[in-house]
HTML snippet that shows the backbone in 3Dmol.js (N, CA, C, O; Angstrom):
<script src="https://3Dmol.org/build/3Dmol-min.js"></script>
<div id="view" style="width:600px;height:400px;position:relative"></div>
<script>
const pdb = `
ATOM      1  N   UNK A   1       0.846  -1.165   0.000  1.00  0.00           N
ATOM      2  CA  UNK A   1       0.000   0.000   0.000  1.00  0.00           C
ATOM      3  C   UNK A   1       0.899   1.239   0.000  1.00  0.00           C
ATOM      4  O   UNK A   1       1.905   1.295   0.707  1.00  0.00           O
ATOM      5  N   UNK A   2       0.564   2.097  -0.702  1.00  0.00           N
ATOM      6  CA  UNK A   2       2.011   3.329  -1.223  1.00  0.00           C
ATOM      7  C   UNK A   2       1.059   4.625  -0.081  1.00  0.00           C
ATOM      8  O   UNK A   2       1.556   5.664   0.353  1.00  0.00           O
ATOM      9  N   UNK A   3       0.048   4.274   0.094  1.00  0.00           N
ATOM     10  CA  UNK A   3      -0.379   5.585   0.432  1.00  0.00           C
ATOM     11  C   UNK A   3      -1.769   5.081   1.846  1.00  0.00           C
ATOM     12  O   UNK A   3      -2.832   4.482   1.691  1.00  0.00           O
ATOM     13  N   UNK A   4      -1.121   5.654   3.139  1.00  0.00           N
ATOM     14  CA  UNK A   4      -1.572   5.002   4.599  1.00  0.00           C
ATOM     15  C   UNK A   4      -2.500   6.052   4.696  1.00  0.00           C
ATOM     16  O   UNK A   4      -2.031   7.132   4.336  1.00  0.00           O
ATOM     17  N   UNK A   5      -4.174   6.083   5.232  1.00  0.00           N
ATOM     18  CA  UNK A   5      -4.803   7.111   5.839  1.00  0.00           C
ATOM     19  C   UNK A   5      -4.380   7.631   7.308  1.00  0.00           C
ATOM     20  O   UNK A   5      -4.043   6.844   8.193  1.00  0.00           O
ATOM     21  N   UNK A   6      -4.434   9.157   7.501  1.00  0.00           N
ATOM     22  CA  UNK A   6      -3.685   9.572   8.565  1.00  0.00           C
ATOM     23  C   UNK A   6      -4.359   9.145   9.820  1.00  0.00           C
ATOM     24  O   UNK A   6      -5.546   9.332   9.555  1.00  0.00           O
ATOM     25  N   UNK A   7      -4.306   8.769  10.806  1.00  0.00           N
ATOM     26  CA  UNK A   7      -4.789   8.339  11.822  1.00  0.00           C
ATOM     27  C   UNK A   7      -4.209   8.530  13.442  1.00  0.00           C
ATOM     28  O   UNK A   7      -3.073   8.235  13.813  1.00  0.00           O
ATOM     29  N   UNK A   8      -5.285   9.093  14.279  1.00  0.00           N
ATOM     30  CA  UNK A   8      -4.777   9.005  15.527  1.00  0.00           C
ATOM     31  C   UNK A   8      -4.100   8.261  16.371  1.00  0.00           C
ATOM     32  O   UNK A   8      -4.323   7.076  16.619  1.00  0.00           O
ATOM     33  N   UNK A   9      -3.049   9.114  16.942  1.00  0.00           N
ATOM     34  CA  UNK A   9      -2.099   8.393  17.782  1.00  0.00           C
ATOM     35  C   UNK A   9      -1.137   8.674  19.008  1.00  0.00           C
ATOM     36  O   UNK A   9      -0.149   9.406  19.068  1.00  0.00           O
ATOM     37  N   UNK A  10      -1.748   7.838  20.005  1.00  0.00           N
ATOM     38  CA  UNK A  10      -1.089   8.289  21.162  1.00  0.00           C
ATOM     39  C   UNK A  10       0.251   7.689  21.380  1.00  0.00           C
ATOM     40  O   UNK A  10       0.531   6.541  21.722  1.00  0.00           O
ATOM     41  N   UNK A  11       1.412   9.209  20.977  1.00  0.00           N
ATOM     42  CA  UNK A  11       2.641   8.549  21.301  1.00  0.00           C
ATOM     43  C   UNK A  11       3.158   8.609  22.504  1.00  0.00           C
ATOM     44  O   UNK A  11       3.040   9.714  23.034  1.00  0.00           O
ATOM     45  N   UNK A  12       3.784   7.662  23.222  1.00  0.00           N
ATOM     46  CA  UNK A  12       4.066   7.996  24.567  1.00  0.00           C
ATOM     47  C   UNK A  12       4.955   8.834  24.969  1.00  0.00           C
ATOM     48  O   UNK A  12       4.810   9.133  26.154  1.00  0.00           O
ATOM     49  N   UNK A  13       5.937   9.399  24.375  1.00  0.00           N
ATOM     50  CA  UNK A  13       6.721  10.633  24.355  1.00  0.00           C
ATOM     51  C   UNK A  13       5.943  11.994  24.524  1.00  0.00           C
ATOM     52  O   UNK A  13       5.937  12.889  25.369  1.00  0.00           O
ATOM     53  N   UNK A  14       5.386  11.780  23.511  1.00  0.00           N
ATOM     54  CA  UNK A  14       5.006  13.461  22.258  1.00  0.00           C
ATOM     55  C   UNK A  14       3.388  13.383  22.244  1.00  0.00           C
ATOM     56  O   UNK A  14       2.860  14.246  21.542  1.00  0.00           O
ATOM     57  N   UNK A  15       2.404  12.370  22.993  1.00  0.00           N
ATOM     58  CA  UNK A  15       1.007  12.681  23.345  1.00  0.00           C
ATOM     59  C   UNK A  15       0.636  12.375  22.039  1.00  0.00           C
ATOM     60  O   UNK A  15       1.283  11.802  21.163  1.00  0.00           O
ATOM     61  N   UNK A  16      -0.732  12.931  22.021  1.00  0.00           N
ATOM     62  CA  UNK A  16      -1.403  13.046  20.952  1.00  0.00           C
ATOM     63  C   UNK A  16      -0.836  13.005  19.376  1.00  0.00           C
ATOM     64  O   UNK A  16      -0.893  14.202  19.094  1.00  0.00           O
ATOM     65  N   UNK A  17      -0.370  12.388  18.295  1.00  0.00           N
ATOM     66  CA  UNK A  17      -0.363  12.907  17.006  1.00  0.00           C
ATOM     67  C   UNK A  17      -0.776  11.789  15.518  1.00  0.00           C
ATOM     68  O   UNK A  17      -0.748  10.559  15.553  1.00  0.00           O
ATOM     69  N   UNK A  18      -1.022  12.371  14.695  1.00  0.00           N
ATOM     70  CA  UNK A  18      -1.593  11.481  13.874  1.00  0.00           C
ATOM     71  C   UNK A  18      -0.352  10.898  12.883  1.00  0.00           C
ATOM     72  O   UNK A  18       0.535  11.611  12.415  1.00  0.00           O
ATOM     73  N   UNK A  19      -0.464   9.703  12.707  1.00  0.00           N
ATOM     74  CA  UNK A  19       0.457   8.654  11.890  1.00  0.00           C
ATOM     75  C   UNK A  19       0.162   8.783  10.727  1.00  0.00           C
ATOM     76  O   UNK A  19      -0.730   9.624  10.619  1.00  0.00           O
ATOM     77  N   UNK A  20       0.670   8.092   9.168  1.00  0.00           N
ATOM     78  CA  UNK A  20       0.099   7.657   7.766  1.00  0.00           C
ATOM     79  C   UNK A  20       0.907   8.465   7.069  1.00  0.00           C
ATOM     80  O   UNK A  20       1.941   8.969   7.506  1.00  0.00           O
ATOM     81  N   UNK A  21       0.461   8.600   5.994  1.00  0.00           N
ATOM     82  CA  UNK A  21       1.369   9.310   4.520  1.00  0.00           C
ATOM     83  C   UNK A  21       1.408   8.179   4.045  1.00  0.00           C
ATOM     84  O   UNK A  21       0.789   7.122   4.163  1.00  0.00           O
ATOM     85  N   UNK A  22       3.017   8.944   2.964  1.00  0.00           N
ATOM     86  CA  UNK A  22       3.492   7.352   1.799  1.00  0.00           C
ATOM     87  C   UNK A  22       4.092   6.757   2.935  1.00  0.00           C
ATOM     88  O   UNK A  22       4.616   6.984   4.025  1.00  0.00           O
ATOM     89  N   UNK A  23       3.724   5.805   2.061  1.00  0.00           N
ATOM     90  CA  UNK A  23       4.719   4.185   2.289  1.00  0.00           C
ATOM     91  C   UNK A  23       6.001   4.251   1.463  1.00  0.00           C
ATOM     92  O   UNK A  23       6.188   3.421   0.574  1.00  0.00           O
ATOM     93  N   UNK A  24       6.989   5.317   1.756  1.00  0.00           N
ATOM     94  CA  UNK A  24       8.124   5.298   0.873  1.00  0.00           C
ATOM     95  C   UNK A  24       8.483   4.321  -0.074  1.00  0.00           C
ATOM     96  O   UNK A  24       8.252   4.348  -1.283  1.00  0.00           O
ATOM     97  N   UNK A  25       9.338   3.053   0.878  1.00  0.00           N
ATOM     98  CA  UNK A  25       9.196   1.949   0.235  1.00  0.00           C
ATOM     99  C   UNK A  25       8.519   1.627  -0.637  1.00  0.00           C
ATOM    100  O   UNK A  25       9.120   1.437  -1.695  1.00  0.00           O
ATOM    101  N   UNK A  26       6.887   1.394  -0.647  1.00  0.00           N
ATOM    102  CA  UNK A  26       6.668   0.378  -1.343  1.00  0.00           C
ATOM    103  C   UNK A  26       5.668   1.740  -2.464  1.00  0.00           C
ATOM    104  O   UNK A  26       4.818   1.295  -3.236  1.00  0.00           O
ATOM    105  N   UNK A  27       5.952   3.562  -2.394  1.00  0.00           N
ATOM    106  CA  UNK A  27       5.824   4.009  -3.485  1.00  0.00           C
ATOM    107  C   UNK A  27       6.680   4.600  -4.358  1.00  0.00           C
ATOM    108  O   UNK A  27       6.487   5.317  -5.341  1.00  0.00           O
ATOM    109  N   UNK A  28       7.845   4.099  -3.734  1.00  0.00           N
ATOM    110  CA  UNK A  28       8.790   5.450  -4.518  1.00  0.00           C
ATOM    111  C   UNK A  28       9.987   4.149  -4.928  1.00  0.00           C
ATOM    112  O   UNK A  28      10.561   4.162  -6.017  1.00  0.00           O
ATOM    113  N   UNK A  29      10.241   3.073  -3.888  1.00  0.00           N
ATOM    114  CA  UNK A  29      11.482   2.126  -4.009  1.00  0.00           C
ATOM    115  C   UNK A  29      10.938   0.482  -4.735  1.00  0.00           C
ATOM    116  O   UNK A  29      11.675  -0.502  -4.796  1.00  0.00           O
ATOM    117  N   UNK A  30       9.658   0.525  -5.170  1.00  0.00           N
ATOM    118  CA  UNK A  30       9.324  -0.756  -5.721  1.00  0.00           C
ATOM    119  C   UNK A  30       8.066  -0.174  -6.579  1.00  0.00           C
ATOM    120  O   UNK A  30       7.376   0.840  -6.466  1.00  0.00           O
ATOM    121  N   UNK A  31       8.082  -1.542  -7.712  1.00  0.00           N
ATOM    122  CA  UNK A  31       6.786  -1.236  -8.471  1.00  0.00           C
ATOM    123  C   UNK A  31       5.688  -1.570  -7.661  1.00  0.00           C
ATOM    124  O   UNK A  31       5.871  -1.681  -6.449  1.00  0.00           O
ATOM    125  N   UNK A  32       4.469  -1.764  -8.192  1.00  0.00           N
ATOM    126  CA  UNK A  32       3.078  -1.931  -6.847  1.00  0.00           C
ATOM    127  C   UNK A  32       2.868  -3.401  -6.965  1.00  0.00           C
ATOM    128  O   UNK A  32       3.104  -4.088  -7.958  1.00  0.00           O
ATOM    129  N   UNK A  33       2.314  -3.855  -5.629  1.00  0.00           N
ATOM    130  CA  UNK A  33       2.213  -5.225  -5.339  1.00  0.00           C
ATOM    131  C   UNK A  33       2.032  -6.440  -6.467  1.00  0.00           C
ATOM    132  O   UNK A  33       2.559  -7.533  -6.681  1.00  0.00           O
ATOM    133  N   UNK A  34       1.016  -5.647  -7.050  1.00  0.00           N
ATOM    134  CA  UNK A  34       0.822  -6.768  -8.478  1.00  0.00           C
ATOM    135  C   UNK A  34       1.563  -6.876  -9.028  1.00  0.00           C
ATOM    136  O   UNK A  34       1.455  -7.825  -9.805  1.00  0.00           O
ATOM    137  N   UNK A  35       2.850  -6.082  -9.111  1.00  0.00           N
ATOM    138  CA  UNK A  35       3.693  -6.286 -10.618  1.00  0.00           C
ATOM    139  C   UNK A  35       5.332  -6.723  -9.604  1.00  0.00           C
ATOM    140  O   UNK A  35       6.492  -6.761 -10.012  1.00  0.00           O
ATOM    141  N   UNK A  36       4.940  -6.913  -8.626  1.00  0.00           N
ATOM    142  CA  UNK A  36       6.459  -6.889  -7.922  1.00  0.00           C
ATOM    143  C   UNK A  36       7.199  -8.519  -7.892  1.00  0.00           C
ATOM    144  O   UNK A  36       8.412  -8.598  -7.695  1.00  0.00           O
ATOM    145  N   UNK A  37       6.637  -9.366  -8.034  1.00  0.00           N
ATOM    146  CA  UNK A  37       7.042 -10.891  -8.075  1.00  0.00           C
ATOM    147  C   UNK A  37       7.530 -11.240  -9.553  1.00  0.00           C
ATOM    148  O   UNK A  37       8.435 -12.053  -9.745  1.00  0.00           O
ATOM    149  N   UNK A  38       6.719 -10.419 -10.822  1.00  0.00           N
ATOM    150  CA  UNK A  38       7.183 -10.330 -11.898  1.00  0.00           C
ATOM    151  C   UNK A  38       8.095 -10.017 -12.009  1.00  0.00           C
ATOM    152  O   UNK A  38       8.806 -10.773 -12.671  1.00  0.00           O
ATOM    153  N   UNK A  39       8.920  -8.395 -11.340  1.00  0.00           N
ATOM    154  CA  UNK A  39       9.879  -7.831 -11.477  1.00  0.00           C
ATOM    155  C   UNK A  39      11.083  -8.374 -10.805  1.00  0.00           C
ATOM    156  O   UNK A  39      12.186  -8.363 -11.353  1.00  0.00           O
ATOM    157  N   UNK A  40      10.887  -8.821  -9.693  1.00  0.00           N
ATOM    158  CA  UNK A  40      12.227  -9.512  -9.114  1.00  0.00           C
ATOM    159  C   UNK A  40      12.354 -10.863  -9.588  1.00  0.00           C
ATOM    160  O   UNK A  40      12.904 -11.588  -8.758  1.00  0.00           O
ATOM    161  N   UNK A  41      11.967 -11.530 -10.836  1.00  0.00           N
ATOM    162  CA  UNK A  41      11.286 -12.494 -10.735  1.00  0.00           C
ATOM    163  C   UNK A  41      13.448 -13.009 -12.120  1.00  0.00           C
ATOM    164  O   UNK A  41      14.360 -13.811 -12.320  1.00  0.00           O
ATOM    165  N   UNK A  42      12.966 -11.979 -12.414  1.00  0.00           N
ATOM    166  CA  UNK A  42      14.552 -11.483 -13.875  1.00  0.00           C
ATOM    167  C   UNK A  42      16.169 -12.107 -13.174  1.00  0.00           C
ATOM    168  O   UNK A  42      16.963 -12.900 -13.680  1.00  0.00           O
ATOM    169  N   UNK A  43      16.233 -11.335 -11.752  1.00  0.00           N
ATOM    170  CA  UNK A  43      16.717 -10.893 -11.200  1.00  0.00           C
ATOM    171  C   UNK A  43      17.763 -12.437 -10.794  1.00  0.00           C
ATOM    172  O   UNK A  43      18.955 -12.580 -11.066  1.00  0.00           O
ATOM    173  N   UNK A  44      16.897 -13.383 -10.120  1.00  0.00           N
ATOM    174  CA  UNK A  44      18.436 -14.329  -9.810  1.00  0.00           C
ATOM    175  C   UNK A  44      18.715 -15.645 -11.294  1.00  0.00           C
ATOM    176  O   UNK A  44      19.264 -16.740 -11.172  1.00  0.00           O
ATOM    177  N   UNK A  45      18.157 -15.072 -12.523  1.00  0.00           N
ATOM    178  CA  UNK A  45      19.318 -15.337 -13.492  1.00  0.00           C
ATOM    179  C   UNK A  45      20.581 -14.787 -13.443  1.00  0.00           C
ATOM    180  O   UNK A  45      21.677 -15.339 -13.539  1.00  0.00           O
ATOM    181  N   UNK A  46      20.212 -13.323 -13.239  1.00  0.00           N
ATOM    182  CA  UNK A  46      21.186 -12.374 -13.861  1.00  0.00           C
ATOM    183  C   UNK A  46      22.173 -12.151 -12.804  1.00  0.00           C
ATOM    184  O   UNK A  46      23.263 -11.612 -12.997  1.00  0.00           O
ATOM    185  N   UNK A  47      21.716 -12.620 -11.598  1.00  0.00           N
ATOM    186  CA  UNK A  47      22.804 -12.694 -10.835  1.00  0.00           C
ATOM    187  C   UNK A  47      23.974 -14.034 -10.737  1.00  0.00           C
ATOM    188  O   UNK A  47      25.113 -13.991 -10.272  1.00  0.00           O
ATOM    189  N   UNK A  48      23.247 -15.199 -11.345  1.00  0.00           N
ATOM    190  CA  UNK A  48      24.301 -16.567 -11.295  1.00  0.00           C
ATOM    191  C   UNK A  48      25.045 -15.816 -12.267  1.00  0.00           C
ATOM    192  O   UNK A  48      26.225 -15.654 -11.957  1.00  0.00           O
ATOM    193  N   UNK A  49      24.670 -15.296 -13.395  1.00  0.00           N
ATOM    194  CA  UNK A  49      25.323 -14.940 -15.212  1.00  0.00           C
ATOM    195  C   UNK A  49      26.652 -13.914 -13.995  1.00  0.00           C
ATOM    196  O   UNK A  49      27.791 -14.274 -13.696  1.00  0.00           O
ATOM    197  N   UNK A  50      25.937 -12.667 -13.571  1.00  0.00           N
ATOM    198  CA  UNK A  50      27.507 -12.189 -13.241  1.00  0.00           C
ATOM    199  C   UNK A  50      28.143 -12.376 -12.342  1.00  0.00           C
ATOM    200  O   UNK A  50      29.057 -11.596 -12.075  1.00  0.00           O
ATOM    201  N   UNK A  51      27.839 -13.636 -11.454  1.00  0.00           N
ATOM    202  CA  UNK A  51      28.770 -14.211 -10.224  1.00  0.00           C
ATOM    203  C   UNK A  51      29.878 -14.952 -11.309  1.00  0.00           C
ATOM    204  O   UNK A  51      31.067 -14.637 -11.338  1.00  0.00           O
ATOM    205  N   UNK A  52      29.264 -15.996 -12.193  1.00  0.00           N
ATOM    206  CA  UNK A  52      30.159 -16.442 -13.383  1.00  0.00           C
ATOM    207  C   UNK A  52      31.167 -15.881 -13.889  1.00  0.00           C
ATOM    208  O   UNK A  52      32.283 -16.388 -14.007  1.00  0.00           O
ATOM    209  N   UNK A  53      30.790 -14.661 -14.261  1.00  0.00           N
ATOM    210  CA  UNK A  53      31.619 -13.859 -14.762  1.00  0.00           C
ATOM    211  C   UNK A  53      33.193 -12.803 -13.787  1.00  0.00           C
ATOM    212  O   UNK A  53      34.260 -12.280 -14.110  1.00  0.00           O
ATOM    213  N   UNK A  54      32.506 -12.975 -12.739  1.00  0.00           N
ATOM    214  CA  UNK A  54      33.614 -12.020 -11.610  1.00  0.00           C
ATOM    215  C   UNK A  54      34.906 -13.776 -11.573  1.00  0.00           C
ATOM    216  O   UNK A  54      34.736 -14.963 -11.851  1.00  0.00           O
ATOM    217  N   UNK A  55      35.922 -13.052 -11.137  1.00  0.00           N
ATOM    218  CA  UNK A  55      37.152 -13.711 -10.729  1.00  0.00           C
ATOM    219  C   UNK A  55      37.109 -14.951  -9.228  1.00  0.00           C
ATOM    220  O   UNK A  55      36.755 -14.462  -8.156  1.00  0.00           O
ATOM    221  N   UNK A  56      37.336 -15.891  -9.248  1.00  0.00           N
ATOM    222  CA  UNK A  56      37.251 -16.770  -7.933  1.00  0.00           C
ATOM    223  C   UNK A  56      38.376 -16.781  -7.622  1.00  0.00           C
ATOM    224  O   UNK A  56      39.271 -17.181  -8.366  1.00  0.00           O
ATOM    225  N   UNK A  57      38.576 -16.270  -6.269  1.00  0.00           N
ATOM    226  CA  UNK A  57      39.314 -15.962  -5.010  1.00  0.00           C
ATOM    227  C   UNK A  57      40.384 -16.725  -4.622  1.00  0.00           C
ATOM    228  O   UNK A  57      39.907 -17.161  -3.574  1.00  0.00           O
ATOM    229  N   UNK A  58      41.233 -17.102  -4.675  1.00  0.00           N
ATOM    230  CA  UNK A  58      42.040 -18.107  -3.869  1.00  0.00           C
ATOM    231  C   UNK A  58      42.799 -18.204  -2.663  1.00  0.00           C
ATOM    232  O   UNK A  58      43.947 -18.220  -3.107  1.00  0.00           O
ATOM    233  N   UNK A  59      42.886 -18.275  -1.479  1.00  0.00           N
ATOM    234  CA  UNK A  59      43.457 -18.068  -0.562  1.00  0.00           C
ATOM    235  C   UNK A  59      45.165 -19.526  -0.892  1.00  0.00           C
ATOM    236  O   UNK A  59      45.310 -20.716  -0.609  1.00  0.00           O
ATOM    237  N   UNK A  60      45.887 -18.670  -1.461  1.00  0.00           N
ATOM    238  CA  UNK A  60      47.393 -19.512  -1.260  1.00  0.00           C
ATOM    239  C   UNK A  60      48.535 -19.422   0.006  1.00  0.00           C
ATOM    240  O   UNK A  60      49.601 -20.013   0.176  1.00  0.00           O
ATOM    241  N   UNK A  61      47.862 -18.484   0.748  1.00  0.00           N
ATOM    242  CA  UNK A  61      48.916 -18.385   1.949  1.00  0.00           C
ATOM    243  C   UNK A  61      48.931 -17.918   3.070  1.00  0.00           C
ATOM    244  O   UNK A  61      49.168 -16.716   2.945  1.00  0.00           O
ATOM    245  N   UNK A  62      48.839 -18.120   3.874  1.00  0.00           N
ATOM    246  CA  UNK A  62      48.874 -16.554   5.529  1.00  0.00           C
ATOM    247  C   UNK A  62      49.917 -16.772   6.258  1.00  0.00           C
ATOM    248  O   UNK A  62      50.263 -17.840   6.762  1.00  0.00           O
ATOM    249  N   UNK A  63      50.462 -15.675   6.320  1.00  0.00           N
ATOM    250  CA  UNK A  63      51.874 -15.578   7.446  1.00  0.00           C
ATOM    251  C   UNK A  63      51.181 -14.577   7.746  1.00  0.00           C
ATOM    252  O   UNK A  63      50.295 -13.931   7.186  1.00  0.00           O
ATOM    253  N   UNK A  64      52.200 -14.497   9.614  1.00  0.00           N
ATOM    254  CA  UNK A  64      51.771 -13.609  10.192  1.00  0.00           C
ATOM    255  C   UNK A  64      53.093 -13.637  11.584  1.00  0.00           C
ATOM    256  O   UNK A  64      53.176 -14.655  12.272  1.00  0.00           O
ATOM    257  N   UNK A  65      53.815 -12.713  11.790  1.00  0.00           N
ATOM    258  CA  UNK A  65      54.596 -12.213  12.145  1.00  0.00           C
ATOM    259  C   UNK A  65      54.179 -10.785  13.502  1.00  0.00           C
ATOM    260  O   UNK A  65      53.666  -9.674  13.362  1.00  0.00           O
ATOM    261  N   UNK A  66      54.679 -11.495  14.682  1.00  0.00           N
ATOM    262  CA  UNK A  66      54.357 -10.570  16.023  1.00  0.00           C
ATOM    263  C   UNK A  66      55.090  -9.197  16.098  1.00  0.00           C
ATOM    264  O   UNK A  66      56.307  -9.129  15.928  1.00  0.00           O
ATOM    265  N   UNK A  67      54.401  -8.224  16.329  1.00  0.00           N
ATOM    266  CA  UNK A  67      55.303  -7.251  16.693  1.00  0.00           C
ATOM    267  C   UNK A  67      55.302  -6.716  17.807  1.00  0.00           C
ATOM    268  O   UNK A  67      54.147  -6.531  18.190  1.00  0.00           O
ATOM    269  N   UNK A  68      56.553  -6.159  18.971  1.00  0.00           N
ATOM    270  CA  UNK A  68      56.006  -5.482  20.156  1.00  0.00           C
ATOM    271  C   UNK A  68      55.158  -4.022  19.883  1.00  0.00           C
ATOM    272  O   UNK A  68      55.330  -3.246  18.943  1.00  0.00           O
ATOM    273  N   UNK A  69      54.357  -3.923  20.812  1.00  0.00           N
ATOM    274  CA  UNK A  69      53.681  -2.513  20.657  1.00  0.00           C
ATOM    275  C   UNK A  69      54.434  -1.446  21.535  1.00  0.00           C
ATOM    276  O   UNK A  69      54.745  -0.339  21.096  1.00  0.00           O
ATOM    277  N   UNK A  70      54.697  -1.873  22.804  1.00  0.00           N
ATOM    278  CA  UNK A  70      55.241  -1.271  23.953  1.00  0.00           C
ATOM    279  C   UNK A  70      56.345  -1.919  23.955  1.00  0.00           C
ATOM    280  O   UNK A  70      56.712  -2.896  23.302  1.00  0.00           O
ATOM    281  N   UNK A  71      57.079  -1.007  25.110  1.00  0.00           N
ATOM    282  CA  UNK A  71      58.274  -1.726  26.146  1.00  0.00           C
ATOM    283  C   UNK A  71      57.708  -2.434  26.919  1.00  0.00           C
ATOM    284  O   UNK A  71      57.872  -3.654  26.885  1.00  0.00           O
ATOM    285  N   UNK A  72      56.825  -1.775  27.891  1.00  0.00           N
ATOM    286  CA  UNK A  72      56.358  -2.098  28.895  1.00  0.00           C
ATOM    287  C   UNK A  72      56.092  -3.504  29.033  1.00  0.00           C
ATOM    288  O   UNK A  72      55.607  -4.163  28.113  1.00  0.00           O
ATOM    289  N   UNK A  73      56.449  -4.068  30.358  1.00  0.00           N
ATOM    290  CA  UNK A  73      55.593  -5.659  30.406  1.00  0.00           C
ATOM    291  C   UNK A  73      54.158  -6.188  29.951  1.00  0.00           C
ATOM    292  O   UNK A  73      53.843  -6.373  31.126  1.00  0.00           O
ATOM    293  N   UNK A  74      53.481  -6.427  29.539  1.00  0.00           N
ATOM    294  CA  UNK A  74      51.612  -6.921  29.775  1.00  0.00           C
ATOM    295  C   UNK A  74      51.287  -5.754  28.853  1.00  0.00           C
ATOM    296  O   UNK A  74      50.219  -5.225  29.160  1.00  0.00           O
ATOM    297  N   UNK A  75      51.811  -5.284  27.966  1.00  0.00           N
ATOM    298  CA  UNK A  75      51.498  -3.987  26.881  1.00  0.00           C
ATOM    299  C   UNK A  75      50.736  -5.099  25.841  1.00  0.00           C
ATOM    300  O   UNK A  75      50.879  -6.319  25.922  1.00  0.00           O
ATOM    301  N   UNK A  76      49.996  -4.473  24.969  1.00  0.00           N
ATOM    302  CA  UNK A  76      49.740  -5.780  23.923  1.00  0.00           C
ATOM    303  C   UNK A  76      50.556  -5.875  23.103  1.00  0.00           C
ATOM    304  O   UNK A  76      51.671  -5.398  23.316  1.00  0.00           O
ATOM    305  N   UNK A  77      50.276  -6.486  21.972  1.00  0.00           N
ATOM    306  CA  UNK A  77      51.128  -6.819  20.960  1.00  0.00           C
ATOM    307  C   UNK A  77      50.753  -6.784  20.049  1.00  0.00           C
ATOM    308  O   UNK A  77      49.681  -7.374  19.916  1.00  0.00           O
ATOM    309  N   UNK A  78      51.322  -6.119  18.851  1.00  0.00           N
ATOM    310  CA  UNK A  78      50.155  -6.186  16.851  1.00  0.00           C
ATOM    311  C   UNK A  78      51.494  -6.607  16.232  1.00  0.00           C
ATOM    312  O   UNK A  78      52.648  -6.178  16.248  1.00  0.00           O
ATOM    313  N   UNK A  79      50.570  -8.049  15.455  1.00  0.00           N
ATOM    314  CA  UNK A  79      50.680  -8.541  14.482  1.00  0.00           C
ATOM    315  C   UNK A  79      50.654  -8.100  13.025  1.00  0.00           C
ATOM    316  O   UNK A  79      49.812  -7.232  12.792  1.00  0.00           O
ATOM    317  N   UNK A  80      51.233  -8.419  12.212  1.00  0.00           N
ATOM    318  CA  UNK A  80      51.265  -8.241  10.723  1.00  0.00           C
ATOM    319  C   UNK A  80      50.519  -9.321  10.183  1.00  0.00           C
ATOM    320  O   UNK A  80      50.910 -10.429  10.550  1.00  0.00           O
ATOM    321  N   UNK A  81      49.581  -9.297   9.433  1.00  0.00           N
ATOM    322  CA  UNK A  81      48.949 -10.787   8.983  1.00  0.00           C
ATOM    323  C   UNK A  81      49.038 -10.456   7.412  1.00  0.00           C
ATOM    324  O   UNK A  81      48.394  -9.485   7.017  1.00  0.00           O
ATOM    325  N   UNK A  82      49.761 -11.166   6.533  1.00  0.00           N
ATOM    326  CA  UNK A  82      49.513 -11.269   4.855  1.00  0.00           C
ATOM    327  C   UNK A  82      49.439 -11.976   4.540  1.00  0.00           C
ATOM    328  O   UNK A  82      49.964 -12.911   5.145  1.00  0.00           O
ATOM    329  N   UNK A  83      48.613 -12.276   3.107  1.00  0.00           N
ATOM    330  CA  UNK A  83      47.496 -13.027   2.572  1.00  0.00           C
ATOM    331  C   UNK A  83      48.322 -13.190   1.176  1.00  0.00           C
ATOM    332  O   UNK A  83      48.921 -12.206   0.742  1.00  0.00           O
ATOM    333  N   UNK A  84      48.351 -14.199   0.603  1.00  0.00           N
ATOM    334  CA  UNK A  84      48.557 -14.669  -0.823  1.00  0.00           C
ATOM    335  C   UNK A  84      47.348 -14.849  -1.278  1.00  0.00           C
ATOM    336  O   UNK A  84      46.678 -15.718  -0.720  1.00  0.00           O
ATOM    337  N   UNK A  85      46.821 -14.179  -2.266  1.00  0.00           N
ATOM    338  CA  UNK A  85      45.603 -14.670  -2.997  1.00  0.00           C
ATOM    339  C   UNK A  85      45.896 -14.013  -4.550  1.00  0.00           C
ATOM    340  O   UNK A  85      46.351 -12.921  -4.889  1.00  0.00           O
ATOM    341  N   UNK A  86      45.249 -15.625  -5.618  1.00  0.00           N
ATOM    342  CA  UNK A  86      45.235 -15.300  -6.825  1.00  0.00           C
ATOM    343  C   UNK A  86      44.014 -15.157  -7.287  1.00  0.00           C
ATOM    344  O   UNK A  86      43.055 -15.666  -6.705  1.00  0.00           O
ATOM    345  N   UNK A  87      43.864 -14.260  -8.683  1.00  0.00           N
ATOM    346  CA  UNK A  87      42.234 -14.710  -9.452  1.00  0.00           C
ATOM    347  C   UNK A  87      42.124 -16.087 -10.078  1.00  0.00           C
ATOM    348  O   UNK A  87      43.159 -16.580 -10.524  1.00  0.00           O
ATOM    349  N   UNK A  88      41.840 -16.256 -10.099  1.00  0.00           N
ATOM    350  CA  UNK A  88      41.550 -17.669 -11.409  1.00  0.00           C
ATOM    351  C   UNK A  88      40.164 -17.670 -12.137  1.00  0.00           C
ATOM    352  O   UNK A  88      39.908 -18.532 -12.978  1.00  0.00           O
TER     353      UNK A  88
END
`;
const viewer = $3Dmol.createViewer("view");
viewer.addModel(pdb, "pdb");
viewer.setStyle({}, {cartoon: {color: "spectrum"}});
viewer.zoomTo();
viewer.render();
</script>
């Protein structure tokens, strides 16, 4: 429904005020109910077609090497972590 009748409403903050208008969403960010199962309907072809098409990931490696942060005793400590990865 794109468009709510305004209606009374007791907010518990702010008392008295009336609710409704658009339904942003479903008038401004989608087609209307009838046509909306049609329209997304395209949608997970065209997404297997360009997952196909993007590069697959490879994880070939992780090292990772401590570094002190502090002098101090019980200070923490940061690590370096690098990643080998190819496209294929």
């Amino acid at each position: 429904m794109a468009h709510v009748d305004w209606k009374a409403f007791d907010h518990p903050d702010l008392g008295a005020v009336e609710i409704g208008g658009w339904n942003r969403f479903h008038a401004f960010g989608n087609p209307p109910l009838q046509f909306l199962e049609r329209e997304v309907a395209k949608f997970p072809k065209w997404l297997v077609w360009q997952a196909l098409l993007t590069p697959k990931l490879e994880l070939l490696a992780r090292r990772s090497r401590s570094r002190r942060q502090g002098h101090v005793a019980g200070t923490s400590s940061l690590s370096r972590i690098r990643d080998g990865c190819r496209a294929t």
